[in-house]
N, C-alpha and C positions, 0 to 999 in steps of 0.2 A: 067239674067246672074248668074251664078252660083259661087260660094266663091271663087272654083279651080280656076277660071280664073280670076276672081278677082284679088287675089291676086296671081299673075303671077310673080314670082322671079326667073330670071336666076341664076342658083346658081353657084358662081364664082370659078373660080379653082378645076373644079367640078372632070377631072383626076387626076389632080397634089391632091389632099386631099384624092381622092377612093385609088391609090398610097401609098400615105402616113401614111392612118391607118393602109396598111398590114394588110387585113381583115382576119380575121379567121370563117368560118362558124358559127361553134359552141359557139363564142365567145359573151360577154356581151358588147354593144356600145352604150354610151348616146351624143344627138345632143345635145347641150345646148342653141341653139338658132335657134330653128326648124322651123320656118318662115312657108314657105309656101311645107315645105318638100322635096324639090329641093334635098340635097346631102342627104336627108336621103334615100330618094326612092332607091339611086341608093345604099345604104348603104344595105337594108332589103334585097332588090334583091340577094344580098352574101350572106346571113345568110341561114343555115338550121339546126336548134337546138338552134341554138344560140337568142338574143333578141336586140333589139333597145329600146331605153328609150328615147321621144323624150321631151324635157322642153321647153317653151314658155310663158313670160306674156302678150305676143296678143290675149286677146279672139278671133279676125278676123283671128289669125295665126291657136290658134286650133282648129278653125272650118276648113279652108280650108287643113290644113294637115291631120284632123281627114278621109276627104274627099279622099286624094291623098293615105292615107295609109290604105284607106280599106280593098282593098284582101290581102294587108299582117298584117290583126290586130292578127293572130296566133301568129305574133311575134313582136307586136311595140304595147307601152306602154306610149300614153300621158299625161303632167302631165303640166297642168297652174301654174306655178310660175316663179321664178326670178332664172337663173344658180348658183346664190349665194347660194341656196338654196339643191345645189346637194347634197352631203353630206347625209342631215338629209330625202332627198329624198330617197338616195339606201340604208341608213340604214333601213328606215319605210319600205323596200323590203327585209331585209336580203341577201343584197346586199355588200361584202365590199370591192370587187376590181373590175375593170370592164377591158376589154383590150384595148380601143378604146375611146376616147374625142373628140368631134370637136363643136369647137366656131365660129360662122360667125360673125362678130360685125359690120358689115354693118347698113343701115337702108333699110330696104327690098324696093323693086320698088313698093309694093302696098301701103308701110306707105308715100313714097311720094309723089306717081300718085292718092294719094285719097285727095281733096282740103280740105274736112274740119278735116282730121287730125291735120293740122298745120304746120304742118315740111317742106313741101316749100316755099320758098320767091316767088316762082312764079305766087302761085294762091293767092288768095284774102281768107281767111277764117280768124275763129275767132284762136289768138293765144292757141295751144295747145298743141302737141307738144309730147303726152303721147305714151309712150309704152305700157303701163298697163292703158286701155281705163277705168278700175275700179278705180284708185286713184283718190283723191280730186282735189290735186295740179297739176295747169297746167302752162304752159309755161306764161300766163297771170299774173299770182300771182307772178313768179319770175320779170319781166318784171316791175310790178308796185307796187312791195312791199322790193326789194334789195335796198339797201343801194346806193348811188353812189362809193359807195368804192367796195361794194359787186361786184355790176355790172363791175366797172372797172377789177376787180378779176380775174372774171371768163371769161370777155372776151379775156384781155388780156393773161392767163392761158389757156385755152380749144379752144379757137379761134385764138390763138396768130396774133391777128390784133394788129398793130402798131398804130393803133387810137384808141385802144380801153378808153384811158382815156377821149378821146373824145365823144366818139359814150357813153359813162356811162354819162358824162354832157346832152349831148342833150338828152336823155330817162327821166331824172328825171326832167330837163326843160320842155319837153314835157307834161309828162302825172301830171304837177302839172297845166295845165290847164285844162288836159281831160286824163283820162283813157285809156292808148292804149290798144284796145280792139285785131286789127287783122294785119295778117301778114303784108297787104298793108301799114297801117298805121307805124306799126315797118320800113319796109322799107322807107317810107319817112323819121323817122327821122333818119337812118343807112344813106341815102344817105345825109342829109345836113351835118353829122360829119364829110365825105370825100370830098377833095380838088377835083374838078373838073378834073383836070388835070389827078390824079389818079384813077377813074372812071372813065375814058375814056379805060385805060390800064391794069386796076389791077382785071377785071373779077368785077363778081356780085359784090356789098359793101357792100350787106346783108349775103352771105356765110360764112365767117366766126362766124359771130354773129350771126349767126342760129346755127351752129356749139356747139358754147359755151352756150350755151340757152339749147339745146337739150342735149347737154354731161350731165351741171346740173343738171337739171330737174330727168332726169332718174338715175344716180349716174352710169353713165356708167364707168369712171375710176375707181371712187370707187372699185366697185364689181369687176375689174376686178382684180385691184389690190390684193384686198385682196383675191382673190380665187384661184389665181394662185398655188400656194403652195399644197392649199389641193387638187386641180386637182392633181399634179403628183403623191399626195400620193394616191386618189384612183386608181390607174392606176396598174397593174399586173406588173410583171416583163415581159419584153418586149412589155409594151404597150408602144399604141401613142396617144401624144397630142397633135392635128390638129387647129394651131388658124390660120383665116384670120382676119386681119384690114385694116383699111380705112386711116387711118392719122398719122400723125408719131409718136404724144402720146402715138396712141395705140402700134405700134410696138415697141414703145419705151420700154416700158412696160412687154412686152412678150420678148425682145431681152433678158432685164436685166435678169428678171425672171429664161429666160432656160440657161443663162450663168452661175449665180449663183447656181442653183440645179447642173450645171455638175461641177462647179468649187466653191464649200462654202469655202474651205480653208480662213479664216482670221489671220492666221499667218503672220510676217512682213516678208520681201522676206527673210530677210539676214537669218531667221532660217533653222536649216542642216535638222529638222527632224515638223512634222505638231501636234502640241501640243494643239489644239481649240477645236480636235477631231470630227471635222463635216466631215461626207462621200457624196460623192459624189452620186446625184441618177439618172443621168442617163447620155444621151448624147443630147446637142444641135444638131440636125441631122444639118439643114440649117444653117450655120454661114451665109449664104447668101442667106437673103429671097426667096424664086419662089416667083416669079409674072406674069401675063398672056403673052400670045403671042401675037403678033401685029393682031393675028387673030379673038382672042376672045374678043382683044378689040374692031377691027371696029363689029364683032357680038353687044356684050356689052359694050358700051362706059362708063358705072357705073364699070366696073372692071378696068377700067384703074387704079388707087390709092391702088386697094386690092395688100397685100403681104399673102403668109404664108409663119407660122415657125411651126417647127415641132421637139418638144421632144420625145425621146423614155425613159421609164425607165426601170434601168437595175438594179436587186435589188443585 
């Protein structure tokens, strides 16, 4: 079987985002999280003069997109790293505006239909959990070397489970008898920290806590956080920045982000005139997220939770 199909990623909100960057032929367009090439394909497919810059740290991502964007490698440019890393990416191109961004911050269907990634409570594999199949730390190390406080932290934070102070006691009771090695064993002790009652009713009892495991581990809020900013500054005037997310951290996130770029003003209301001197740089297009149709979710039941929002800036 060959990598393409492999990693087989519906790519979500695949019009509503082709839409949304208001493609330009001619134009310069980086994926920042190119997966399996899914929105890029249909991204190159527009372009004539113009280039695609696709980032990914899935080695198994740029292998199979290397694969998907062969007949159009005239104009797509793969680059294994972290999106956080854009920036220092289009400058090493002499690159400094581009017209077009788009983030998928999903976890693609191949990182979670392959068992010994880690990242599902469904299969049995050892915990792992990586995006970047190259780094040391895995989902293992966080699991059996955080703190009880730590662990409570991040569950309660990144998974917002309301037992999370719970499901942090029983992890560090557990593996101080033995080493939780795999996902199975994580789920046993996830399900004795939940009341019966509510595992009957409340969905998986490991989904959240895989949630907060894998946010950590990868520094997915981190980076997005902090990159937001210099996304809209690389951006031309009248470009677009295409984010889709999964859970409401992340929108939370990109909401605040393109309100504040369209509205910096920190002045107190009651002043006549704006004296903080911050401009405004662009417009939040979507004050209310697109999210799929009842269509593409019985298609794809993994985009039921995606939103996008969509910045334009306007210099």
């Amino acid at each position: 079987m060959s990598e393409t199909i492999q990693f087989n990623h519906k790519p979500v909100l695949l019009e509503e985002v082709i839409e949304g960057l208001n493609i330009r032929p001619d134009g310069i367009y980086v994926d920042g999280t190119l997966g399996g090439a899914g929105h890029s394909k249909e991204i190159v497919k527009k372009l004539d003069g113009g280039k695609l810059i696709g980032i990914d740290q899935d080695p198994e991502a740029i292998k199979a997109a290397t694969e998907r964007l062969q007949i159009y490698s005239d104009r797509t440019e793969i680059v294994k790293s972290n999106y956080e890393n854009m920036p220092q990416i289009l400058k090493e191109r002499n690159i400094e505006k581009v017209d077009g961004i788009l983030l998928d911050l999903g976890v693609s269907s191949y990182q979670l239909d392959t068992p010994d990634r880690g990242f599902s409570y469904m299969s049995d594999a050892p915990l792992d959990m990586r995006m970047d199949t190259e780094r040391e730390t895995t989902a293992f190390d966080i699991v059996n070397s955080y703190s009880e406080q730590e662990l409570f932290r991040i569950i309660r934070d990144y998974g917002e489970d309301r037992f999370a102070k719970n499901i942090a006691k029983h992890i560090v009771a557990a593996r101080a008898e033995k080493k939780i090695e795999t996902t199975f064993e994580l789920n046993a002790v996830i399900k004795a920290s939940i009341p019966a009652k509510v595992r009957e009713t409340g969905g998986h009892p490991s989904k959240r806590t895989f949630q907060a495991i894998r946010i950590e581990l990868n520094r997915e809020l981190e980076v997005l956080q902090n990159g937001l900013e210099a996304m809209i500054d690389l951006l031309k005037d009248n470009g677009r920045l295409c984010i889709i997310t999964f859970h409401s951290l992340e929108d939370r996130i990109v909401k605040t982000a393109f309100n504040t770029a369209e509205k910096p003003c920190i002045c107190p209301p009651g002043f006549p005139v704006c004296v903080c001197g911050r401009k405004s740089k662009g417009r939040h297009i979507t004050k209310k997220a697109i999210t799929p149709t009842d269509e593409e979710i019985l298609d794809n039941p993994r985009s039921k939770s995606s939103k996008l929002r969509i910045f334009e800036k306007i210099g």
